[in-house]
C-alpha positions as CSV (number, residue, x, y, z in Angstrom):
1,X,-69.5,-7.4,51.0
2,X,-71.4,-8.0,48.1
3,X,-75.0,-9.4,48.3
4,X,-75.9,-12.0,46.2
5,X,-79.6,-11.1,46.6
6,X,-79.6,-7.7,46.1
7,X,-79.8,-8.0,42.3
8,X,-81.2,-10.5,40.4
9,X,-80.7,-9.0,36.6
10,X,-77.5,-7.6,37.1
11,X,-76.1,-11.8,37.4
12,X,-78.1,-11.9,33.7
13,X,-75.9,-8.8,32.4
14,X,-72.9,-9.7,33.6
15,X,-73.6,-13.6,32.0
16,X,-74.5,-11.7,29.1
17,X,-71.3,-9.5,28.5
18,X,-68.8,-12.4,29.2
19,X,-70.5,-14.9,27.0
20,X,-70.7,-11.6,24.1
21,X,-66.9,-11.0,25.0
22,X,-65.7,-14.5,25.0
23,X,-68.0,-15.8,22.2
24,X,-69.1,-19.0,24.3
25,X,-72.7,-19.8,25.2
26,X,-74.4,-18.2,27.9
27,X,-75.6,-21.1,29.2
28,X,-72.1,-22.0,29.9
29,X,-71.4,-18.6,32.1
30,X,-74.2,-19.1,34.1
31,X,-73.0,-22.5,35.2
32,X,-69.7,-21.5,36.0
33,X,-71.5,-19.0,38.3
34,X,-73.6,-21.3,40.1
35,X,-70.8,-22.9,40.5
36,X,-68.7,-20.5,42.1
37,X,-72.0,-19.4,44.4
38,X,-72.2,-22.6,45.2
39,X,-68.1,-23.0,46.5
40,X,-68.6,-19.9,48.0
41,X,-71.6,-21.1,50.1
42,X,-69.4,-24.4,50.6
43,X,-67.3,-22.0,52.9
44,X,-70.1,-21.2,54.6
45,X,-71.8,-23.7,55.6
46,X,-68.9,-26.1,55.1
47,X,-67.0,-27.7,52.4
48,X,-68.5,-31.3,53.3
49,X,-72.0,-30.0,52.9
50,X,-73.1,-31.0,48.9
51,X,-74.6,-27.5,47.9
52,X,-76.3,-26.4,45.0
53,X,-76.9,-23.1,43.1
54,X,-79.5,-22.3,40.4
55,X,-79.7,-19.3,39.0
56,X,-83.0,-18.5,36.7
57,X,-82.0,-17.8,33.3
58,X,-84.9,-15.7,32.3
59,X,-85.5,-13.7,35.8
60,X,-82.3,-14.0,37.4
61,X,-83.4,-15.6,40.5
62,X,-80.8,-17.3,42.7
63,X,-82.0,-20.7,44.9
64,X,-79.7,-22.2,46.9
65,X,-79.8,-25.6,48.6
66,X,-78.3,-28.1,50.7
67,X,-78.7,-31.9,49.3
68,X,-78.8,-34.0,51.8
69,X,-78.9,-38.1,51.8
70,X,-81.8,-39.9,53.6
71,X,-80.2,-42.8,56.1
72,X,-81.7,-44.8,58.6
73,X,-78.5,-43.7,61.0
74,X,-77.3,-41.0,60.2
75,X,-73.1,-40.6,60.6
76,X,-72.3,-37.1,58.5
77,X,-75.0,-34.3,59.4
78,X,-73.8,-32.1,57.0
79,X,-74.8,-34.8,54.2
80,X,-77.5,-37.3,55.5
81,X,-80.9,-36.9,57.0
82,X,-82.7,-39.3,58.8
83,X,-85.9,-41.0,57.3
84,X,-88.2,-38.5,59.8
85,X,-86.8,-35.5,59.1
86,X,-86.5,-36.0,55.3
87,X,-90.4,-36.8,55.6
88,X,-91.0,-33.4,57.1
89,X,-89.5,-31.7,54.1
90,X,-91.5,-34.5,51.7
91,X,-93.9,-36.8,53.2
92,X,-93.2,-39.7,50.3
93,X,-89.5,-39.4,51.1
94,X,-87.5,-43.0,51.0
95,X,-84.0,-44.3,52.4
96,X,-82.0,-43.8,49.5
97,X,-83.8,-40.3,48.4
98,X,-82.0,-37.2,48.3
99,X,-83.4,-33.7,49.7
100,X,-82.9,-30.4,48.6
101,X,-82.7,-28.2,51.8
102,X,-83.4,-24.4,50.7
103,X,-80.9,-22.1,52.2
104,X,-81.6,-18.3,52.8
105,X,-79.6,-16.0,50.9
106,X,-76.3,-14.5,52.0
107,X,-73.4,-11.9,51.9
108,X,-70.0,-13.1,50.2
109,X,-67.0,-12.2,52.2
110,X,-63.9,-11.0,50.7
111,X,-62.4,-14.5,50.3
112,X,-65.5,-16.3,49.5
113,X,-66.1,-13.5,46.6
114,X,-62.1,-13.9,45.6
115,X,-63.0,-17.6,45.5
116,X,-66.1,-17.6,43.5
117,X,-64.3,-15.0,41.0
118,X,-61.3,-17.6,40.4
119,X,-64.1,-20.4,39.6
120,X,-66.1,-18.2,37.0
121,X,-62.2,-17.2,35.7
122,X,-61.4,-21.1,34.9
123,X,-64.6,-21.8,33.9
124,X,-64.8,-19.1,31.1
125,X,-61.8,-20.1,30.1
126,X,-61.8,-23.6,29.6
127,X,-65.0,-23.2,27.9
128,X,-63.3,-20.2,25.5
129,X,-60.6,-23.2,24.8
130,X,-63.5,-25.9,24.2
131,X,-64.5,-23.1,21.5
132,X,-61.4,-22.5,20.1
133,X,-60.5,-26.4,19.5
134,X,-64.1,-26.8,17.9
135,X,-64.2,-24.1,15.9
136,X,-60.4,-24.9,14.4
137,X,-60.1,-28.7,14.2
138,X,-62.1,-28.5,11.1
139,X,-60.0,-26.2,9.3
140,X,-56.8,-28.3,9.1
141,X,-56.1,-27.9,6.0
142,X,-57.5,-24.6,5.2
143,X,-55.5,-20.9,4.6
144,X,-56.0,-18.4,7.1
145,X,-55.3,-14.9,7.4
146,X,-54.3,-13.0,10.9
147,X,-52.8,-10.1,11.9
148,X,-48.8,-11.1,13.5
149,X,-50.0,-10.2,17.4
150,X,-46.1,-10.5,18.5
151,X,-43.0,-12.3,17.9
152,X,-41.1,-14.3,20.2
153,X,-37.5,-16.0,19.9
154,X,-38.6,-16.1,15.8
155,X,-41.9,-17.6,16.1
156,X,-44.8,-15.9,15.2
157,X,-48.0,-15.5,17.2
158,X,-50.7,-14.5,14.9
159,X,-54.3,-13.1,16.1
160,X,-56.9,-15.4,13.6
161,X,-59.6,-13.3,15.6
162,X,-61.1,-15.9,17.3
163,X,-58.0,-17.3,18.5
164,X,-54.5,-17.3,18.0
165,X,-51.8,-19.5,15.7
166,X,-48.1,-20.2,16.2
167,X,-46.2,-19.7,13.2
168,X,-42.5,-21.1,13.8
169,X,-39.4,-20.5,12.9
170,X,-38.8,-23.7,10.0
171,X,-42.5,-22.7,9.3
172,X,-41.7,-19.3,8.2
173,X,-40.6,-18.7,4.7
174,X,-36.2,-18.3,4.4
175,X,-35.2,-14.8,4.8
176,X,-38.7,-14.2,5.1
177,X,-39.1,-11.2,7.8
178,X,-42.7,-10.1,9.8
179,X,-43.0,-7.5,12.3
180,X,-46.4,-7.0,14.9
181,X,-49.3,-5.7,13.2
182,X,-47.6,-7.1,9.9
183,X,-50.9,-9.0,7.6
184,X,-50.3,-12.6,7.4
185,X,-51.8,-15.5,5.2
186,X,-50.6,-19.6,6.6
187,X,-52.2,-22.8,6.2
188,X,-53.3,-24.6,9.5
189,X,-51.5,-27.7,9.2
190,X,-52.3,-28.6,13.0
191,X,-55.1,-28.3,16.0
192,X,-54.2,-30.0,19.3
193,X,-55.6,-29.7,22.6
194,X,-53.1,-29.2,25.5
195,X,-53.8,-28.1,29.0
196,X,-52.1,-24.6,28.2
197,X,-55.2,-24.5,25.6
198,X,-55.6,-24.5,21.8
199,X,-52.8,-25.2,20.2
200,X,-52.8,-23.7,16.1
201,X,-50.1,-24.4,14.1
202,X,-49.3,-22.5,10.8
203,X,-46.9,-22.7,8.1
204,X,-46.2,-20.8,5.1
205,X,-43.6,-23.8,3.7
206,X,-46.1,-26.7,3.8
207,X,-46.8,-27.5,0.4
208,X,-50.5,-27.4,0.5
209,X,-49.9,-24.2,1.0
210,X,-49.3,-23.2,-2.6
211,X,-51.9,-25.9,-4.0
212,X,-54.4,-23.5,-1.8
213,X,-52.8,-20.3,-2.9
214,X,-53.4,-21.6,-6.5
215,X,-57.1,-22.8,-5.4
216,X,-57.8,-19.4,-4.4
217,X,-55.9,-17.9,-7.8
218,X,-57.6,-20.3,-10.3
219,X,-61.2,-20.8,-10.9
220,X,-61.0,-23.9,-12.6
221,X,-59.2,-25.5,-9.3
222,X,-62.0,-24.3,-7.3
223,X,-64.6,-25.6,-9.5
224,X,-62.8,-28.7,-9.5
225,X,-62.1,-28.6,-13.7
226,X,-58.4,-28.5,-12.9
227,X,-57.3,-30.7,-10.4
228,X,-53.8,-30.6,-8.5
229,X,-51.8,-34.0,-8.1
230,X,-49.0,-33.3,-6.6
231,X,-47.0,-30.3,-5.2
232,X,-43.0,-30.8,-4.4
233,X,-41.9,-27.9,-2.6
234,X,-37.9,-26.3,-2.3
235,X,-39.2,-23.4,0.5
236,X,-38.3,-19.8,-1.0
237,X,-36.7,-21.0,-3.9
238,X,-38.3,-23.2,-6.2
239,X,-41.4,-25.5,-6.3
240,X,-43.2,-28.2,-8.7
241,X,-46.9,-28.1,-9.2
242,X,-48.3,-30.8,-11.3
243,X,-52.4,-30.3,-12.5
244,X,-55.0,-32.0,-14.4
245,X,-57.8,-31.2,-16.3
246,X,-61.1,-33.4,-16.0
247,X,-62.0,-31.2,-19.5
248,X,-60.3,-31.3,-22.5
249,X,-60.8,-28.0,-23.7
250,X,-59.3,-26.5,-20.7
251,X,-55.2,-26.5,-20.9
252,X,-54.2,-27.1,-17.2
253,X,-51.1,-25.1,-17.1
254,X,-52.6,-22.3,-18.9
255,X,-55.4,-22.0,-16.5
256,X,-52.9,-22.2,-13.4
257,X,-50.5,-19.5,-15.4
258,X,-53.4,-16.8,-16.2
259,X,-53.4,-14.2,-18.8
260,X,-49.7,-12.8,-19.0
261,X,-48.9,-14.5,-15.8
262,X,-51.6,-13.0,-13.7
263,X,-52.5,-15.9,-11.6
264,X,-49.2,-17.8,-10.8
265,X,-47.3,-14.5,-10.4
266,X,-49.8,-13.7,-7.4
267,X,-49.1,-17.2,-5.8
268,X,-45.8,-16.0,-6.1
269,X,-45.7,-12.7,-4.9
270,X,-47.1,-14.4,-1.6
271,X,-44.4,-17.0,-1.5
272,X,-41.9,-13.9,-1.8
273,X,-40.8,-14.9,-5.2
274,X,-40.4,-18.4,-5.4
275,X,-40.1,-19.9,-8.4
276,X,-42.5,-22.2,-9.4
277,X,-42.7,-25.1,-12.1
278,X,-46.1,-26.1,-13.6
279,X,-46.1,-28.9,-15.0
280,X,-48.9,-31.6,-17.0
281,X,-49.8,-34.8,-14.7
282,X,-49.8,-38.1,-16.4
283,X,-50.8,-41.0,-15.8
284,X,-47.9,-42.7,-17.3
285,X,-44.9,-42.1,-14.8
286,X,-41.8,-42.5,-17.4
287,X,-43.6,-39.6,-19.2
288,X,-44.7,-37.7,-16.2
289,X,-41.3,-37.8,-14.9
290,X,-39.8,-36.6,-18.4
291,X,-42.0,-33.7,-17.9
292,X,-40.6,-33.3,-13.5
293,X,-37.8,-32.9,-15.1
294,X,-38.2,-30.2,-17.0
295,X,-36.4,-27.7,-18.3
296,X,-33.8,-30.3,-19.1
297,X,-34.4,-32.6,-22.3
298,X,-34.5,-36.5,-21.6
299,X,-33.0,-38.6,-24.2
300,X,-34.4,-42.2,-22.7
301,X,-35.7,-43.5,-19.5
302,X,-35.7,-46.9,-17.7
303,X,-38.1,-47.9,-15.7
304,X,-37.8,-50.4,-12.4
305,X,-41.6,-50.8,-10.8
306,X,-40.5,-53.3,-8.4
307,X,-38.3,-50.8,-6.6
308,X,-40.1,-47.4,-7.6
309,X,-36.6,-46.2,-9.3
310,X,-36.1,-45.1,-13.1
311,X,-33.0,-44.4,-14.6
312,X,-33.0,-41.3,-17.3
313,X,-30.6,-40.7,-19.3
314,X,-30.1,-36.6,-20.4
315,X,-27.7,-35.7,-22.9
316,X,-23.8,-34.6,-21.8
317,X,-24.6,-30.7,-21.9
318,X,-28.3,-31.2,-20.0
319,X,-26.4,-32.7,-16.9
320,X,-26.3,-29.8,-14.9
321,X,-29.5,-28.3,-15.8
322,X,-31.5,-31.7,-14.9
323,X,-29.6,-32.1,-11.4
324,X,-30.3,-28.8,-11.1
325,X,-28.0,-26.4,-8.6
326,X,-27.5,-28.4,-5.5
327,X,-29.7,-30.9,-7.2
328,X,-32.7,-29.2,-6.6
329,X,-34.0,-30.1,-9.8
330,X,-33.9,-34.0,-9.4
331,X,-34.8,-33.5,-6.0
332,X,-37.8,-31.8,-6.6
333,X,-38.9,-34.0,-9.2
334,X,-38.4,-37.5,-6.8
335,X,-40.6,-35.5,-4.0
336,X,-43.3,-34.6,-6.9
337,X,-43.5,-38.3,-8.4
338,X,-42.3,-40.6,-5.6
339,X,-40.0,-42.7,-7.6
340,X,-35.9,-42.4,-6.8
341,X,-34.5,-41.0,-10.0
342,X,-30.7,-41.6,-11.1
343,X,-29.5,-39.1,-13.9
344,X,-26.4,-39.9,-16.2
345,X,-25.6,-38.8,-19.3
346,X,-25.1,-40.6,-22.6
347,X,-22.1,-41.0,-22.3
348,X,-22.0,-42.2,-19.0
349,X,-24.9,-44.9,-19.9
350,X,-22.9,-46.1,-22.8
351,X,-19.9,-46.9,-20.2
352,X,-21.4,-48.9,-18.3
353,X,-23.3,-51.0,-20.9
354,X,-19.8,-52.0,-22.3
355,X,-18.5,-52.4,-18.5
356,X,-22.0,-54.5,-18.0
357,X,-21.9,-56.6,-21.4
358,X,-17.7,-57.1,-20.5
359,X,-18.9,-58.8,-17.2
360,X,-21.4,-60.8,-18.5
361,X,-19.5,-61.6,-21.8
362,X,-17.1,-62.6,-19.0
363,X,-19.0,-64.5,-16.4
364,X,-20.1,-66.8,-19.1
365,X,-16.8,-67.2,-20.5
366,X,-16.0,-68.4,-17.1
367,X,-18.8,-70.7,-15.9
368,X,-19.5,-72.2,-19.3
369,X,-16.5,-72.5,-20.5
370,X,-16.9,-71.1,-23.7
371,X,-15.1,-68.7,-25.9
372,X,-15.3,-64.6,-25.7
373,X,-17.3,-64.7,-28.9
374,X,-19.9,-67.3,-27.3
375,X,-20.4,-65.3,-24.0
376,X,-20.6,-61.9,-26.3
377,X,-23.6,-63.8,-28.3
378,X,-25.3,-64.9,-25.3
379,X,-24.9,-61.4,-23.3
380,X,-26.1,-59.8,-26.4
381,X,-29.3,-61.9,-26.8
382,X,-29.9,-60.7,-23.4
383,X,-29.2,-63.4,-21.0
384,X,-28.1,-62.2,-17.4
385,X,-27.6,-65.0,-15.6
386,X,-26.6,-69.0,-15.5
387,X,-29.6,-69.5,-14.2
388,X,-31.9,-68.2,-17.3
389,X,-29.9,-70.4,-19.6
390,X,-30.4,-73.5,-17.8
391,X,-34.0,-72.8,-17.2
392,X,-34.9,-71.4,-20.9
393,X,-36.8,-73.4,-22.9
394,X,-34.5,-75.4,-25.3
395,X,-35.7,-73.8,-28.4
396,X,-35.1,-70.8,-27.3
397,X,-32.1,-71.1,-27.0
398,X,-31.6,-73.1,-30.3
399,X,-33.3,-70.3,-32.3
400,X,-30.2,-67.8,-31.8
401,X,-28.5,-67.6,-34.4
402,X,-25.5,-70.1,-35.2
403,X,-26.6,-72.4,-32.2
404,X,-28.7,-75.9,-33.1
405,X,-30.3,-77.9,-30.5
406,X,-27.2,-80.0,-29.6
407,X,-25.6,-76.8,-29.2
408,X,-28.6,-75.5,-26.9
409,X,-28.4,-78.7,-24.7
410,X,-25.1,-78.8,-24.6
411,X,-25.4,-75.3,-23.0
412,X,-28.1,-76.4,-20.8
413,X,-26.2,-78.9,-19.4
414,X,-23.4,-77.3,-18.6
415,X,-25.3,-74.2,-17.0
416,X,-26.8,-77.3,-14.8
417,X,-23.3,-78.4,-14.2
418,X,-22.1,-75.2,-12.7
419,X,-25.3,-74.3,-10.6
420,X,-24.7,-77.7,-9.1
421,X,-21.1,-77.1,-8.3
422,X,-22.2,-73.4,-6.8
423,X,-24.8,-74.9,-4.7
424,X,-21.9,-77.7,-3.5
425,X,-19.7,-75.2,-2.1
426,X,-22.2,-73.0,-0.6
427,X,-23.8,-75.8,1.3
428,X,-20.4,-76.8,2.4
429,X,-19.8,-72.8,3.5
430,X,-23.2,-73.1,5.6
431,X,-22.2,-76.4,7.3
432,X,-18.6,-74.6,8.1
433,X,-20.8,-71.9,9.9
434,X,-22.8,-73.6,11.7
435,X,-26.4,-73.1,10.2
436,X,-28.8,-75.6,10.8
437,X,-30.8,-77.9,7.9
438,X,-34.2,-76.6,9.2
439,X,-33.2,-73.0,8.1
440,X,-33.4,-74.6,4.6
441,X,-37.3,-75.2,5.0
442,X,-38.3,-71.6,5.4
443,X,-39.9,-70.5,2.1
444,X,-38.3,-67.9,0.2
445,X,-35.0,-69.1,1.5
446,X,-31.8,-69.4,-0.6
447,X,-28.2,-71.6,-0.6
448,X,-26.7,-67.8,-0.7
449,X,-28.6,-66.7,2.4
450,X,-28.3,-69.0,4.0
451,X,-24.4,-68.3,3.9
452,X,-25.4,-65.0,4.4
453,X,-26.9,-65.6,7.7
454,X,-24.3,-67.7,9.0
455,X,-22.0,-65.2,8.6
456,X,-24.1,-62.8,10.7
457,X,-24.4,-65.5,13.3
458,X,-28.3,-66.8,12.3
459,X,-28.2,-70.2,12.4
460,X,-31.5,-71.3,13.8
461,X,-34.9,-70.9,12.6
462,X,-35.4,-69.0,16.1
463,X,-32.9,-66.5,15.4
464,X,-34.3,-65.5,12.1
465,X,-37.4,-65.5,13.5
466,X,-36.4,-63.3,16.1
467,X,-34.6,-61.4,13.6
468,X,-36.4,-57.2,12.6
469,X,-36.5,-56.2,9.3
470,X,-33.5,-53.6,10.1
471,X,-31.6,-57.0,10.7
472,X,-31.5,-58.4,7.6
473,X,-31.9,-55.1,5.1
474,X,-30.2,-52.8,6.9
475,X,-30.9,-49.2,8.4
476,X,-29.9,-45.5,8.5
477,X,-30.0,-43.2,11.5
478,X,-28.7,-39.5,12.2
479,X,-25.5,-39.4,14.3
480,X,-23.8,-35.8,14.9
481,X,-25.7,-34.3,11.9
482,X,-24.5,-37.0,9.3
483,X,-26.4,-39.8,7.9
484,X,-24.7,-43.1,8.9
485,X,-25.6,-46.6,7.2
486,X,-25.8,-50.0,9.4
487,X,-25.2,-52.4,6.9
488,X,-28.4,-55.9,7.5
489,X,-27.7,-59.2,6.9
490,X,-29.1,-59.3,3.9
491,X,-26.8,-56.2,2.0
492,X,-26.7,-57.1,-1.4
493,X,-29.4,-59.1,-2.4
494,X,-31.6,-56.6,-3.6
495,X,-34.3,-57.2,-0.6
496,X,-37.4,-54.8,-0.5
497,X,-38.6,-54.6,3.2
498,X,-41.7,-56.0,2.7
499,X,-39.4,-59.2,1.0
500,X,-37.8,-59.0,4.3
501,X,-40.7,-58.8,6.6
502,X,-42.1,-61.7,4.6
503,X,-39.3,-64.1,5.0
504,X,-39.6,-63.3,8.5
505,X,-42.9,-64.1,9.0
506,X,-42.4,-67.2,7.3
507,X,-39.7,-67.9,9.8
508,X,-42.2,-67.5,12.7
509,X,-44.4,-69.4,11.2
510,X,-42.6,-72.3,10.6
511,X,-40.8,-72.0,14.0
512,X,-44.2,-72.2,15.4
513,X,-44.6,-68.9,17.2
514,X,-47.3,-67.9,14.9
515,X,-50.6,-69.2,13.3
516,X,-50.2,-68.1,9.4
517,X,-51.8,-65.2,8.2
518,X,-51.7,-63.8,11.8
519,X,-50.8,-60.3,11.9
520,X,-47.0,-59.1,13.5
521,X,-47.1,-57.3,16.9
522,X,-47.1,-53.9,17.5
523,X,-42.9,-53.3,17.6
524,X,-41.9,-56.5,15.3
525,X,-40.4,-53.6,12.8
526,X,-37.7,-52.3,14.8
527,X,-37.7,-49.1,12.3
528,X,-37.2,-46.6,15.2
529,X,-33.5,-46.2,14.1
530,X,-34.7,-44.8,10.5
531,X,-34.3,-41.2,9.6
């Protein structure tokens, strides 16, 4: 039996070691042992009675008492008082009051003190996880270093002192091999709060990672002189880095590489060899992709901003080294830029300019009815379409040279001939498929979509506006570890997905289901099936 009277300091020690041991407030122990008192009365006296503990921080004194509710008529005794006897405990009582009964001191039984034990036991510990999550949500984003505590199916638990990380598996470095008491650095990429508590997760192949490594190796990145931009990362085997410097007499790459290699050799040490590429940020993306793309040599580069995709053109020998092996290289460099990058060599490029100029040469031949040698002057001025020609100004056209201006409208006019002819026979297509004449009024809409849609079976204004972006541009989804394609309405009309979403909206719009301007539902994008 163990007397809760019979000491009043030794429930101050005993606060006092478990708050030292667990590193939460004290304040916080000594509730979670008035509430356990206070169950373990409840078991006493009864578990409807409300009962209070309060245990006197400075002097360890323990008060316990019974609140009870004053009634007129009272129907629970072991919770309500009548208005009399509350008044002979406080004469101003009220109806509506509550009255703290004192209770006399007593002796735990074996249960009761079994009870009150399992109480403190939760209480410590959800306040030690309360601790943990405060004291670790702010350092997302920081490196840490831990001792590995144990490891379990290939993840790594690691002991950060004041609470412990998860390191797993696709986390850990390729080949990369820890044992217990191993020293460990990772960068906390993750905090969550689950009822098992705490959740850390590390990694050692996120790619702040090395952009903290070299914060740590480099003075001018700590000091902010130096400034990292981007970091693309090939775990283990190779990386991209690409820095900036706010001042000019400080070379970047030369701070990040150190005197004979000092600095980026320790960040790769750490990363157990990996080889890393620095390379100069600029704010020009055809030149800062020349330099992603380093070691190999890039002859020319063509840019498409609409589409965030360049086209760079390496000479025949530099294929290999600018794919890289596996085509790590370009890979790396598309991750550390963000734009899609096609490589070809020159030989390659001058292909299909001939095959390019042939079809043009051709298609102009063939709607304008003019000779080769016409089409080959118009292709090589650099029209790419009927369209341009029967749109151009009329001097433009005149001022190439060996054309006049009844040459130019003569061209004109017949590049209005055959647009007229190709608009015929698609309308005619649409009307054989069934698509309605309203379809025609949604903005952004064309003769050639509109064939498009009828042969997906969208014929109405409601079924494009019912229509997800994945409908008309298409989508990609992982199916037995390959990458499979679904082909959208749209394939082939060179669509972005904002294009698409647009036109859609418009179609709602005009459809009526929407006010313009109004903002798509939560789900609208059916881009669950990406991968």
């Amino acid at each position: 039996m163990v007397a809760v009277s019979a000491n009043r300091l030794e429930l101050l020690q005993i606060a006092d070691a478990v708050a030292r041991e667990k590193s939460i407030d004290r304040s916080i122990v000594i509730a979670a042992m008035e509430d356990a008192i206070a169950k373990a009365a409840r078991s006493r006296y009864g578990q409807e009675t409300d009962i209070h503990a309060d245990i006197n921080a400075k002097t360890g004194e323990l008060r316990l008492a019974r609140h009870l509710l004053v009634v007129d008529e009272v129907e629970n005794t072991a919770t309500e008082i009548t208005l009399d006897g509350a008044r002979r405990h406080n004469p101003a009582a009220q109806v509506g009051d509550t009255i703290a009964d004192t209770l006399p001191p007593f002796d735990f039984g074996r249960i009761a003190a079994q009870s009150a034990k399992q109480v403190i036991v939760q209480k410590v510990r959800e306040a030690e996880r309360d601790r943990q999550y405060d004291e670790f949500k702010d350092r997302i984003g920081d490196v840490v270093n831990g001792l590995v505590k144990r490891v379990e199916y290939g993840n790594v638990v690691v002991d950060l002192g004041r609470g412990e990380g998860i390191l797993r598996r696709d986390e850990l470095l390729p080949r990369e091999t820890v044992k217990t008491g191993d020293r460990i650095r990772a960068y906390v990429y993750d905090v969550r709060r689950e009822p098992r508590g705490p959740q850390i997760f590390l990694s050692r192949t996120h790619p702040q990672f090395m952009a903290k490594l070299f914060a740590q190796e480099v003075p001018e990145i700590y000091d902010g002189i130096v400034e990292i931009k981007a970091v693309a990362r090939d775990p283990g085997s190779r990386a991209k880095i690409a820095v900036i410097s706010r001042d000019q007499s400080v070379d970047p790459v030369g701070a990040c590489v150190g005197m004979r290699g000092s600095r980026v050799q320790a960040v790769v040490n750490e990363l157990q060899g990996e080889k890393i590429d620095i390379i100069p940020w600029n704010n020009d993306i055809a030149t800062f992709i020349v330099n992603a793309l380093a070691p190999a040599e890039v002859v020319k580069v063509v840019l498409d901003e609409d589409r965030e995709r360049i086209e760079v053109v390496v000479p025949d020998a530099q294929l290999s080294l600018a794919i890289g092996r596996r085509g790590q290289n370009v890979r790396l460099a598309t991750q550390l830029t963000g734009w899609d990058i096609d490589i070809m060599t020159e030989q390659e490029e001058s292909e299909r300019r001939q095959k390019e100029f042939a079809e043009r040469t051709k298609m102009f031949a063939d709607a304008l009815d003019l000779d080769e040698m016409m089409g080959q002057l118009l292709t090589s001025e650099g029209f790419t379409s009927v369209e341009e020609i029967a749109y151009v100004q009329l001097q433009e056209l005149a001022s190439i040279e060996g054309f006049d201006e009844d040459t130019a409208a003569e061209l004109q006019a017949r590049a209005l001939k055959h647009l007229a002819e190709v608009e015929e026979a698609l309308d005619a297509r649409r009307t054989e498929l069934g698509v309605e004449d309203d379809l025609k009024t949604v903005p952004g809409v064309t003769s050639k979509m509109l064939v498009a849609f009828g042969e997906n079976d969208i014929k109405t204004i409601e079924d494009l506006a019912g229509c997800a972006t994945d409908d008309l541009v298409g989508w990609t989804e992982r199916k037995d570890g390959e990458t499979v394609r679904h082909a959208g309405a749209l394939d082939g009309f060179e669509l972005s997905r904002e294009d698409a979403e647009a036109l859609v909206m418009q179609a709602r719009v005009t459809a009526g289901w929407i006010e313009a301007d109004e903002p798509a539902a939560d789900g609208d994008d059916a881009t669950a099936g990406e991968a």
